[in-house]
C-alpha positions as CSV (number, residue, x, y, z in Angstrom):
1,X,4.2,-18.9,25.2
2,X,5.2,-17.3,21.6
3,X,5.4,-13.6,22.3
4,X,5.1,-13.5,18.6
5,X,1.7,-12.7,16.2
6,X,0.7,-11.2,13.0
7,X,0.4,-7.5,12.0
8,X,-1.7,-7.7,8.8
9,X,-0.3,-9.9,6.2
10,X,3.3,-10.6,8.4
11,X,4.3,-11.9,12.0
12,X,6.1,-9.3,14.1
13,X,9.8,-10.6,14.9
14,X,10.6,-12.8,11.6
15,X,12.3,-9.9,10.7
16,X,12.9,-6.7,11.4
17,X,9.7,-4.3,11.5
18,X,9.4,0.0,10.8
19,X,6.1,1.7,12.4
20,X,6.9,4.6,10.2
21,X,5.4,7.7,8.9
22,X,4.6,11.9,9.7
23,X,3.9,12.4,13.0
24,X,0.6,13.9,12.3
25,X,-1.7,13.1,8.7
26,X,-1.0,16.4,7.5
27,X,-2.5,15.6,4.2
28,X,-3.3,12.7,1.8
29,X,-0.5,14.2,-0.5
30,X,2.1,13.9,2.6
31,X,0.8,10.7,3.9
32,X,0.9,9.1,0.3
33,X,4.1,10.6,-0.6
34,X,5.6,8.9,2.4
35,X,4.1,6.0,2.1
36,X,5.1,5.3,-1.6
37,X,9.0,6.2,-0.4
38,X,8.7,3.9,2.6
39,X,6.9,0.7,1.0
40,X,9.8,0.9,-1.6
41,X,12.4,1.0,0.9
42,X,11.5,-1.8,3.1
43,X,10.7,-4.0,0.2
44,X,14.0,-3.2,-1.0
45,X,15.7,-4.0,2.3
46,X,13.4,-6.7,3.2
47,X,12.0,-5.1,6.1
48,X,8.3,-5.5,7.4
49,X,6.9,-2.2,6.9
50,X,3.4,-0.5,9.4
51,X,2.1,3.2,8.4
52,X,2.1,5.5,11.1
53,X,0.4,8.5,11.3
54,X,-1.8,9.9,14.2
55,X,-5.5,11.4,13.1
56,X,-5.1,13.5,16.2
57,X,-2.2,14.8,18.5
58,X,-3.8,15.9,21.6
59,X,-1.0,16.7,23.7
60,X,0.3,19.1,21.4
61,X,2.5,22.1,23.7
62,X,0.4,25.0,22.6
63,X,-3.2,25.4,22.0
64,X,-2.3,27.0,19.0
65,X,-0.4,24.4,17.1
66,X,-1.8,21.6,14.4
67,X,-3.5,18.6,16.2
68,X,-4.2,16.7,13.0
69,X,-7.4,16.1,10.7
70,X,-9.2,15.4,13.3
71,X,-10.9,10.8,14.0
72,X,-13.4,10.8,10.6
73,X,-10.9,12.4,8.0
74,X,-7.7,11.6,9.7
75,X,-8.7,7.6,9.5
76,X,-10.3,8.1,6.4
77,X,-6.5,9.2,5.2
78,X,-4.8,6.0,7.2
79,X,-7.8,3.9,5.1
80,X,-6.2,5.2,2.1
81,X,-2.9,4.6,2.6
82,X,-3.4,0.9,3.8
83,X,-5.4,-0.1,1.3
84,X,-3.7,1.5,-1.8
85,X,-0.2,0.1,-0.4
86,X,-1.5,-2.9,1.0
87,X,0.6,-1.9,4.4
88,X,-0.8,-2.7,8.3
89,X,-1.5,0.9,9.9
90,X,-0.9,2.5,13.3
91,X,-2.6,4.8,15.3
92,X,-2.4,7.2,18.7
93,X,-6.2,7.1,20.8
94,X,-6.5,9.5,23.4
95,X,-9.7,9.1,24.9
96,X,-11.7,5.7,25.7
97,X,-14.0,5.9,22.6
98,X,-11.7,6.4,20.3
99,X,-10.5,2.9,20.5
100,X,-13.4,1.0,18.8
101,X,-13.6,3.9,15.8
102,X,-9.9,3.1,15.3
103,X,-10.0,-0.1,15.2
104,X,-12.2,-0.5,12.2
105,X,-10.0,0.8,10.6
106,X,-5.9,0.9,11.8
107,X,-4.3,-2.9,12.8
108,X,-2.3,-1.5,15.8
109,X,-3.6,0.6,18.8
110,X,-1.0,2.8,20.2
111,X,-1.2,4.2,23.7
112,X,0.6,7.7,23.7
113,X,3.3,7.4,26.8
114,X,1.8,10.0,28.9
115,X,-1.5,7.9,29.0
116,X,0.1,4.7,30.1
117,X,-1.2,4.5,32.7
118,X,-4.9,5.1,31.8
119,X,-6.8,2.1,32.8
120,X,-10.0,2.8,30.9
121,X,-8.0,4.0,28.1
122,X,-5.7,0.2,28.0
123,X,-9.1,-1.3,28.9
124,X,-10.8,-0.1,25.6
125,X,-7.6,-0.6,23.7
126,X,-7.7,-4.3,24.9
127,X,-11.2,-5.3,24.2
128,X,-11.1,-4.5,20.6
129,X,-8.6,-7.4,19.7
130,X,-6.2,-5.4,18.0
131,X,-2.7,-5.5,18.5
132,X,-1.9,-2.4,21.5
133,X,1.7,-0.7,21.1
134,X,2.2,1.3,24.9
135,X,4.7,3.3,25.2
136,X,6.6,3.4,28.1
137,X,5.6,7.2,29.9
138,X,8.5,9.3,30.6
139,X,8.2,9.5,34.0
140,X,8.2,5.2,34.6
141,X,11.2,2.9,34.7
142,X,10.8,-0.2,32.3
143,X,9.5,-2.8,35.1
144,X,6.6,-0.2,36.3
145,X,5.2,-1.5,32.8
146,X,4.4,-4.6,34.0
147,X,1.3,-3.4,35.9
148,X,0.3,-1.5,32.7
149,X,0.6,-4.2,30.4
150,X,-1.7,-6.7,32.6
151,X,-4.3,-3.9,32.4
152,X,-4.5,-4.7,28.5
153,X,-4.1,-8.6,29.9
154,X,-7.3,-8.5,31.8
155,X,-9.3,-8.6,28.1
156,X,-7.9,-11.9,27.5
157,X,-6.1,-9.9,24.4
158,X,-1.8,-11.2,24.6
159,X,-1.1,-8.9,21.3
160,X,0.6,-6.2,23.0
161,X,3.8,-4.7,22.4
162,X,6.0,-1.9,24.5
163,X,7.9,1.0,23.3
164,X,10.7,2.6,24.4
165,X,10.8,6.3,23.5
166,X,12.9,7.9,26.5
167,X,12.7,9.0,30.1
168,X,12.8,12.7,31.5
169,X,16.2,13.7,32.7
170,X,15.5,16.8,34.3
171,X,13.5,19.7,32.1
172,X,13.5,19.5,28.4
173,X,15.8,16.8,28.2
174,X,15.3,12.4,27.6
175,X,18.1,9.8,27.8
176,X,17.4,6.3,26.9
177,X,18.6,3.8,29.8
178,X,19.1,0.3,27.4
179,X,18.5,-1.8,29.8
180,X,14.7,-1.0,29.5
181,X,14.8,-2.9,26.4
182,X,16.2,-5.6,27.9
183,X,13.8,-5.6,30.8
184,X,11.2,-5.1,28.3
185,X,12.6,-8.7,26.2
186,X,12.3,-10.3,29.5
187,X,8.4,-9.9,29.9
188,X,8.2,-12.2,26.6
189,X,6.5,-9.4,24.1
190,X,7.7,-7.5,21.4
191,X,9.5,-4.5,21.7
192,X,9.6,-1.6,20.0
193,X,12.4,1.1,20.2
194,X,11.3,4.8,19.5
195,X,14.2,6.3,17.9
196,X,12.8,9.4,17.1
197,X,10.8,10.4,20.2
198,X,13.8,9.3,22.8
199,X,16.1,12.3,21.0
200,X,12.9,14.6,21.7
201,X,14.0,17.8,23.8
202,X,10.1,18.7,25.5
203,X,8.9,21.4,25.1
204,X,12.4,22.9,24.2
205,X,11.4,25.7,21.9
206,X,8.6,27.2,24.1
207,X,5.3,26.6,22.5
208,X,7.2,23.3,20.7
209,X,9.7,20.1,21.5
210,X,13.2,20.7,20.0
211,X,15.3,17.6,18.9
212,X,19.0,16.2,18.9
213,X,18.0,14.6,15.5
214,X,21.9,13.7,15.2
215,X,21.7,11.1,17.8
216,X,18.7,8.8,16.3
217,X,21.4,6.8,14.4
218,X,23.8,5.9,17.1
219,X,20.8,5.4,19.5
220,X,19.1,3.2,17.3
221,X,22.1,1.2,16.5
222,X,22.6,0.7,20.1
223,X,18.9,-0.4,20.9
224,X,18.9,-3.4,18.3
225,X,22.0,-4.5,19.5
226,X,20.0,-4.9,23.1
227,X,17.1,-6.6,20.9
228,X,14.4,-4.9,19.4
229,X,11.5,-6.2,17.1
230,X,10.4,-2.5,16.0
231,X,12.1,0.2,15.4
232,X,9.4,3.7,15.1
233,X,10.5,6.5,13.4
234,X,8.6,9.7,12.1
235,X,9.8,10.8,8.8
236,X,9.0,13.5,6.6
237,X,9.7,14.4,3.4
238,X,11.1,18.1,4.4
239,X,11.2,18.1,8.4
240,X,11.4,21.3,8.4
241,X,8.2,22.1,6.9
242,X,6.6,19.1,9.3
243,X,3.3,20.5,11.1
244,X,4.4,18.4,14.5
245,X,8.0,17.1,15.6
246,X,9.9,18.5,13.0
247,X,12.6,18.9,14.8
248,X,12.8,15.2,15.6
249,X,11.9,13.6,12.3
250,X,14.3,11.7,10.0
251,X,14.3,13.2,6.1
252,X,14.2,10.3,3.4
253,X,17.7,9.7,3.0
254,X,18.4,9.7,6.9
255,X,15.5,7.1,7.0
256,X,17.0,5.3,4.7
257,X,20.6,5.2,6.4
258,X,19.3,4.3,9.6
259,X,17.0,1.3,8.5
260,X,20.0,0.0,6.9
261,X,22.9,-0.2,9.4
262,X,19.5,-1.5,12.3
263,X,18.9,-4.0,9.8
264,X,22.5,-5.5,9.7
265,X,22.6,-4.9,13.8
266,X,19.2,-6.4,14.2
267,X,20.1,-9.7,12.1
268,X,23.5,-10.0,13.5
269,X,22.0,-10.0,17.1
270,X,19.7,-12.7,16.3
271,X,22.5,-15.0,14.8
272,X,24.2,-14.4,17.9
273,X,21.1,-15.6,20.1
C-alpha cells in the first residue's frame, strides 16, 4: 500500500514538506505576515509548504495565558491565509466537535500529543476524511502508536500521519529517541518530525514552557537523516513578542537556515534509499 496522498494541490513525500506557522493565530497581521515570508521561502527552496496555526490552545500552563481567537474567528483567519496564498492548512482540535467545524475549512486534522489517546476525539478526526497528523504523547514510546493510529483506521480513512515531538525525561525536560522515527517509517505512513516542540522545556518558567531553541537545528538535521516526510516548526516573526511558545519558536532567518541544511539531508537520504 502507498503510504503516500495529497495535501491540497501536492502529495506528501515527493519532496520535502513544512507544517509551519505561529503557534497560536495571534492575528490576521501575524498570520499573513508569516505566511507571505514562508510561501516565498519554500517556493524558493522547492519545498511543499502547509500553514499552521491553531484557533485554540487549550492546554495552555496557566489559566491566565492567550488560548487563541477562539473556533469561528480563529478558522475564519486560517480561511484567509489559505485562500489568499493558495497554501493547505493545519489545525489542533481538542474536543470531539470540533473536528467537523475544522474540517470545512483546514486540510489536516492534528491531534495535540496529550490527546493521543482520545478515542472519540481520533474517532471524529477520522470520519471527516481529512488528512489526521497525531502526535506521538509524551508519555508513549513510538510502537504504543500503533493502537492509536488504528483508532483513526476503524473509519476506513488511511490518510494519517504521526509526529514526533519528544518524550518526558524527568520534569520539564524532552529528549527525542530517533529511533521513533524509524519505528514510525516502519508502520508505512508519513512522518512528521516536530522540531520545535521536542526542544520544549514544560512548564519550565512556572506559568509557561521554556525552550533549548539552540538545539532545533542539530535535532532536525538528525531526524531527516532517520527519514522524515514533514518537518513542523512554529515560527514567528519576533519570538520574543510570541503570545504562546516563544521560547521555542524559530525567527525568520533561523527558519530559513534550518529548512535549508533539512532539505539537502532530506534529499541526500532518499538518494541513498
Amino acid at each position: 500500500m502507498n503510504k503516500y496522498f495529497d495535501i491540497g494541490n501536492f502529495e506528501v513525500g515527493e519532496k520535502l514538506t513544512l507544517l509551519g506557522g505561529p503557534c497560536v493565530a495571534e492575528s490576521l497581521a501575524t498570520c499573513d505576515e508569516i505566511a507571505a515570508f514562508l510561501t516565498e521561502t519554500c517556493d524558493k527552496l522547492d519545498i511543499n509548504y502547509v500553514f499552521k496555526a491553531s484557533f485554540d490552545k487549550a492546554n495552555r500552563s496557566s489559566i491566565n495565558s492567550f488560548r487563541g481567537l477562539g473556533i469561528e474567528k480563529g478558522l475564519e483567519v486560517i480561511n484567509t491565509i489559505k485562500e489568499k496564498y493558495n497554501v493547505p492548512t493545519v489545525t489542533d482540535i481538542h474536543e470531539s466537535h470540533e473536528a467537523e467545524i475544522a474540517a470545512e475549512v483546514v486540510d489536516i486534522l492534528q491531534i495535540p500529543a496529550f490527546l493521543c489517546r482520545q478515542t472519540d476525539l481520533l474517532v471524529a478526526a477520522g470520519n471527516t476524511n481529512k488528512v489526521v497528523n497525531i502526535k506521538k504523547a509524551q508519555f508513549m514510546s513510538a510502537r504504543d502508536m500503533a493502537t492509536v493510529v488504528e483508532k483513526v483506521r476503524s473509519t476506513g480513512n488511511e490518510k494519517i500521519m504521526l509526529t514526533e515531538r519528544g518524550t518526558s525525561f524527568g520534569y520539564n525536560n524532552l529528549v527525542v529517541d530517533m529511533r521513533g522515527m524509524a519505528i514510525f517509517n516502519s508502520m508505512n505512513m508519513p512522518v512528521v518530525f516536530d522540531a520545535t516542540h521536542s526542544v520544549q522545556l514544560p512548564g519550565g518558567q512556572g506559568t509557561t514552557s521554556g525552550g533549548e531553541k539552540e538545539f532545533i537545528l542539530p535535532l532536525a538535521k538528525a531526524a531527516a537523516a532517520v527519514g522524515i516526510d514533514c518537518l513542523f516548526a512554529e515560527i514567528h516573526p519576533n519570538p520574543t513578542k510570541a503570545l504562546s511558545d516563544g521560547a521555542n519558536s524559530l525567527n525568520f532567518a533561523e527558519a530559513e537556515k534550518v529548512l535549508k541544511q533539512v532539505k539537502a539531508i532530506f534529499e541526500l537520504n532518499k538518494e541513498l534509499n
